[in-house]
N, C-alpha and C positions, 0 to 999 in steps of 0.2 A: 496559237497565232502563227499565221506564215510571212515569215518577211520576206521581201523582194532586197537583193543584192545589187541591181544593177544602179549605178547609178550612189552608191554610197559610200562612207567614207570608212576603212577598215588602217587600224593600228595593230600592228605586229613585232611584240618584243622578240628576242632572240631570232632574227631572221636572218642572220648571217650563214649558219646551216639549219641541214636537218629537217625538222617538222617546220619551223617559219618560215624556212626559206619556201618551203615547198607551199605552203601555206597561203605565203602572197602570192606565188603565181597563182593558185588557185580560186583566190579572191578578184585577182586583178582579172580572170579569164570569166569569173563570174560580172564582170562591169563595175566593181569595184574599184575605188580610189585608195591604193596602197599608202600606207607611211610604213617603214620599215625601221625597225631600231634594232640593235646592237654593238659590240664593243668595236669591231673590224669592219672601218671607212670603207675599205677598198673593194672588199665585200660585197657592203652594202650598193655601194653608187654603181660597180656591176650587177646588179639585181634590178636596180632600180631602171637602169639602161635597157636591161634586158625589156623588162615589163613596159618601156616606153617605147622600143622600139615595137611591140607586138598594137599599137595602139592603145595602151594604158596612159593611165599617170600615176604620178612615182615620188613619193620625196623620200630622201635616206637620212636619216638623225645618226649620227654616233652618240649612243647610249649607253651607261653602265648602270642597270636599274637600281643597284644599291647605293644610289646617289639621288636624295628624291628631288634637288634642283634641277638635275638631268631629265628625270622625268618627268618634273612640273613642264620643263622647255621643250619635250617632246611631246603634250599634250597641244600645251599652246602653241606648237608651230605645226600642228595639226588641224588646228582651226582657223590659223592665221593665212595658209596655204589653201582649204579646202571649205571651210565655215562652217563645219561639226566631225562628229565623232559618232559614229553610229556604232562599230562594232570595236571589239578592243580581245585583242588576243593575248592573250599573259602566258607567253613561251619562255623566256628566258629562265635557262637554269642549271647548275654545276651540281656535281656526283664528287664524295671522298667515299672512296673504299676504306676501312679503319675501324680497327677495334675500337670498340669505346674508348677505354681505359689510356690508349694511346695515341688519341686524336688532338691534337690542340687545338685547346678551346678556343683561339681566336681564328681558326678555320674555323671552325664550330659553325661562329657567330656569322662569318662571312656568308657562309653558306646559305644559314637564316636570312638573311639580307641580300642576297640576289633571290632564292628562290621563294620565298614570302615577303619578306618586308619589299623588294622590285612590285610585284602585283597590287600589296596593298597600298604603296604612292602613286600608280598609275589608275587604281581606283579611286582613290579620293582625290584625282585632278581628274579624271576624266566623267564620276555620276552626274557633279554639279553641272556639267556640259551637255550631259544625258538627259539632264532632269529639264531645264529651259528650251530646249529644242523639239520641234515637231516629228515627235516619232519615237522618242524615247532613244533606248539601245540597246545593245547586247554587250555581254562581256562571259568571255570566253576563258577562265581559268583551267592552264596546263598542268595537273595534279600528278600523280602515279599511281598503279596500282599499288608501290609502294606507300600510299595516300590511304590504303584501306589494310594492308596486311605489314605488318614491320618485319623487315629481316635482318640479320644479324649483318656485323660489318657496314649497316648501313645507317647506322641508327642517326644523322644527323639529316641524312636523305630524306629519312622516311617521316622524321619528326618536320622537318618544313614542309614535307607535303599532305602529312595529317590537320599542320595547320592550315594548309593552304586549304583544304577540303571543309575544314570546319568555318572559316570566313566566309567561304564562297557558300555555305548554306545560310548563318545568317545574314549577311549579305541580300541575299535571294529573296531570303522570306522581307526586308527592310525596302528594297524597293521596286519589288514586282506592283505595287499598285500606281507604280509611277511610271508605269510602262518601259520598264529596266529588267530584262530577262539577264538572268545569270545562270551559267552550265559549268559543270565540271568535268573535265575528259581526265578519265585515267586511262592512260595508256600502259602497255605492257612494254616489252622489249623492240625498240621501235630502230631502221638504220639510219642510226643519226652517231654524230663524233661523241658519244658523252663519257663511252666506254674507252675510247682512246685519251682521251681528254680529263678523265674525270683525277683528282690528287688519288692517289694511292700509299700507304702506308703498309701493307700486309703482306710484301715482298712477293706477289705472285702477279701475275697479269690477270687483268678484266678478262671476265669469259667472251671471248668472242666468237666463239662457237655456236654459241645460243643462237637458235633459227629469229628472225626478226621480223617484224611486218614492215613493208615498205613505207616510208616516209611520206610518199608521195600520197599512199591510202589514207594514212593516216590525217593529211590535211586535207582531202577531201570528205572525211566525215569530220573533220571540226568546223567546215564552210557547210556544211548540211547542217550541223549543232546550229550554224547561225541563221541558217534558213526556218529550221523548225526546232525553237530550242525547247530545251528541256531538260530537266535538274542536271542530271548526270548522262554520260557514255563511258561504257567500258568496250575496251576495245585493246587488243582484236582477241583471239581465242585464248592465248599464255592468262592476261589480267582476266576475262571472264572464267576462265578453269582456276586460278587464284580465289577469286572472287568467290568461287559458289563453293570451294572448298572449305575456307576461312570462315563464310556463313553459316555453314550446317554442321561443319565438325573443325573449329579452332583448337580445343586440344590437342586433336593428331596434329594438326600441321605444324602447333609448337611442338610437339614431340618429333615430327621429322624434323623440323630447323633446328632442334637442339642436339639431336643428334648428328646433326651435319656439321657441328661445328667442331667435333676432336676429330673427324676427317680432314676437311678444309687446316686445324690449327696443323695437323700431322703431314699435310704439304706442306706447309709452309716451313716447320723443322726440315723437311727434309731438301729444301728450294735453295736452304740458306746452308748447304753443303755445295752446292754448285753455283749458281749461277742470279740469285736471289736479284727481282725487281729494286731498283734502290726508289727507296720513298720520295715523291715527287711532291709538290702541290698544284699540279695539272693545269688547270685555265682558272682556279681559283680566284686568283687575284688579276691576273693579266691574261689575255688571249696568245694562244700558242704560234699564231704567224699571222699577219697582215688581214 
């Protein structure tokens, strides 16, 4: 089924950077009616300026999805502004670098609660909205390739977005007869702040080395997902070279990752002779500036 955009009403968590931000202009340039959510007002209501000054319309919630009052009030002031909900993009999400063993569980937990449990309260206020309206809807779950292949150091990463990947299939299969498309986009290494941003514990800095796909491409195949959806997108080459690797030979790959890990631990001895990252908890709990 192909949906038309013009003219409809699209919800965007984590749009203060990155893939959302880039995302609602992307939506808004399709004739779309943006709602923008995220933790940083200042941000947002610049976004929303901007997309209004281009001839859009804009409203900005400050949102922390792991508050699901917050997001019940961002559904309903999405319908109270615009009178539905047609698409809903579930971006919002924080990165801990951290060995298991040495991650506090109540980051842990945090993490589970913006990057899972955030989607799953703006699902369950925004189907019933989907379900009573002429046309159904879309909903757009922001997964990771980490959502299909687990790495080490990340293991709190990867396990919200395994869940996030297993919801968004039941999910799918529950009310695609109700005319309710559900996708899941696993993105790869994508230029967005998350690697700046993300809590660290392992006393070395995030790779930023890592070549990246544009943000900006990146939301415009999650606005194609909403035009022509369909279960899943992997994207761009890093998560499909993952992807097809872990598919046909996950042994090697755990035997590369496990191997990689008395290298990575043998910087890290040697990081903490110099000049060693001091452990942070990144935008976890609070946004790093305005």
């Amino acid at each position: 089924m192909i949906r038309k955009l013009n003219g409809t009403v699209a919800v965007i968590t984590g749009a203060t950077s990155g893939i959302g931000r880039d995302t609602a202009r992307e939506f808004a340039a399709a004739g779309s009616k943006v709602v923008v959510a995220g933790r940083r007002h200042e941000r947002l209501a610049e976004l929303a300026k901007e997309i209004e000054s281009k001839g859009g319309q804009a409203l900005a919630m400050q949102t922390d999805v792991a508050d699901q009052a917050q997001v019940e009030k961002l559904i309903s002031a999405a319908v109270d502004r615009f009178g539905r909900v047609d698409v809903l993009v579930n971006n919002a999400g924080v990165a801990i670098a951290s060995r298991f063993t040495e991650m506090p569980l109540e980051d842990f937990r945090r993490l589970m609660d913006v990057n899972f449990w955030g989607a799953v309260f703006a699902c369950r206020a925004a189907v019933p909205q989907m379900r009573k309206q002429n046309g159904g809807g879309v909903i757009l779950n922001v997964s990771s390739i980490f959502g299909k292949r687990g790495m080490p150091f990340e293991t709190a990463y990867c396990a919200s977005k395994f869940a996030l990947a297993g919801f968004s299939e039941a999910l799918r299969a529950e009310v695609m007869s109700e005319n309710i498309d559900v996708c899941t986009i696993y993105p790869g290494a994508v230029e967005t702040e998350i690697f700046d941003a993300a809590a660290n514990s392992t006393g070395l800095e995030m790779p930023n080395y890592i070549p990246k796909f544009p943000a900006r491409q990146m939301a415009k195949l999650i606005v194609q997902a909403a035009r022509f959806p369909q279960p899943e997108v992997v994207a761009a080459f890093d998560a499909q070279a993952i992807n097809l690797a872990n598919t046909f030979a996950p042994a090697l790959v755990d035997f590369a990752l496990g191997w990689a890990v008395p290298f990575i631990e043998g910087m890290r001895r040697a990081n903490q002779n110099t000049e060693p990252k001091k452990p942070d908890s990144g935008n976890l709990y609070q946004p790093q500036d305005k």
